[in-house]
N, C-alpha and C positions, 0 to 999 in steps of 0.2 A: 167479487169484482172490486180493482180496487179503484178509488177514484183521485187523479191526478192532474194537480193544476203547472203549468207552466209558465212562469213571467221570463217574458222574454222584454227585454232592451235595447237590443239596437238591429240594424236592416240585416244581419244575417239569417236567410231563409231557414238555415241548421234547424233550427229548434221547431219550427213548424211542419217543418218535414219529419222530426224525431215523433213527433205529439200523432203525428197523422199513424204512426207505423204503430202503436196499441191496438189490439183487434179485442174486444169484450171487455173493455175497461170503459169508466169513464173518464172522459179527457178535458179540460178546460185550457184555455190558453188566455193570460191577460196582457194586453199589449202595453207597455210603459216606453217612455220616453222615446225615441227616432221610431222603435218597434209601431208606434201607433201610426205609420204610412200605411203599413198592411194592412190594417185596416180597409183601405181602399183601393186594394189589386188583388189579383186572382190567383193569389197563393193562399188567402183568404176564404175565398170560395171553397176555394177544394176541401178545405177543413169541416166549412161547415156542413156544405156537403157532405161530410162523413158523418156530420152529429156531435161533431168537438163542438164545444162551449167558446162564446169569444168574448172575451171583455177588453175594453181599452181606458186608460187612466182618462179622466175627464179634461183633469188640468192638461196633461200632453197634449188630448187632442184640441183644446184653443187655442195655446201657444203652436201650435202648427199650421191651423186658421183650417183646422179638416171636418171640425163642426158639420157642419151640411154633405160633405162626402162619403160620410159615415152610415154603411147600410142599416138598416132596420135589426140584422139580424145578430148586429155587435151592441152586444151592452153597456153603456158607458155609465161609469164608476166612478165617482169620488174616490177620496182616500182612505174615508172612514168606512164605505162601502168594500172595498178592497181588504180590507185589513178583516169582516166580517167574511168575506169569500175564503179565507184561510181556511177556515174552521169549517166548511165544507168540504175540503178534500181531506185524504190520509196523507197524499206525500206529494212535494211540492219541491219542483225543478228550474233552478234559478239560471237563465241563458242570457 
C-alpha cells in the first residue's frame, strides 16, 4: 500500500477530487496557501470521509482569519511540522 500526500495550493477542487479516486492506498492531502478555504466546505468532508488525512499550513490559515472555521478533523501545521510530514509518505503530488 503505498502512501500519498498531496499539497494542494490554490481553490481548484482537481486535486481533491484526484486524492479522493485512490482505493487502498494511504492518502493525505495538505492544504497551503488560497487551498486552505477547503478547509472549511464540503469538498472537505467528503475526503475525510473517505479516511484521507487533511492538514492545512498554520500560517495560511491566520492570514485568511479561518482559525476558528477550521474543523477538528484538519490538522493544522506549522512549517516545520509540514516539512516532517514529507517523510511520512513515499510519493508526494504537488497541485
Amino acid at each position: 500500500m503505498a502512501k500519498i500526500l498531496y499539497f494542494i495550493t490554490d481553490t481548484d477542487p482537481l486535486g481533491i477530487e484526484l486524492a479522493m479516486q485512490h482505493k487502498g492506498e494511504e492518502v493525505g492531502i495538505c492544504l497551503l496557501q488560497d487551498a486552505t478555504y477547503f478547509a472549511c466546505k464540503k469538498e472537505i468532508e467528503k475526503a475525510i470521509n473517505q479516511g484521507i488525512k487533511i492538514y492545512a499550513a498554520k500560517k495560511d490559515v491566520e492570514l485568511r482569519g479561518l482559525t476558528k472555521l477550521i474543523p477538528p478533523e484538519v490538522k493544522v501545521l506549522d512549517y516545520s511540522e509540514i516539512i516532517d510530514l514529507l517523510f511520512d509518505y513515499e510519493k508526494v503530488v504537488n497541485m
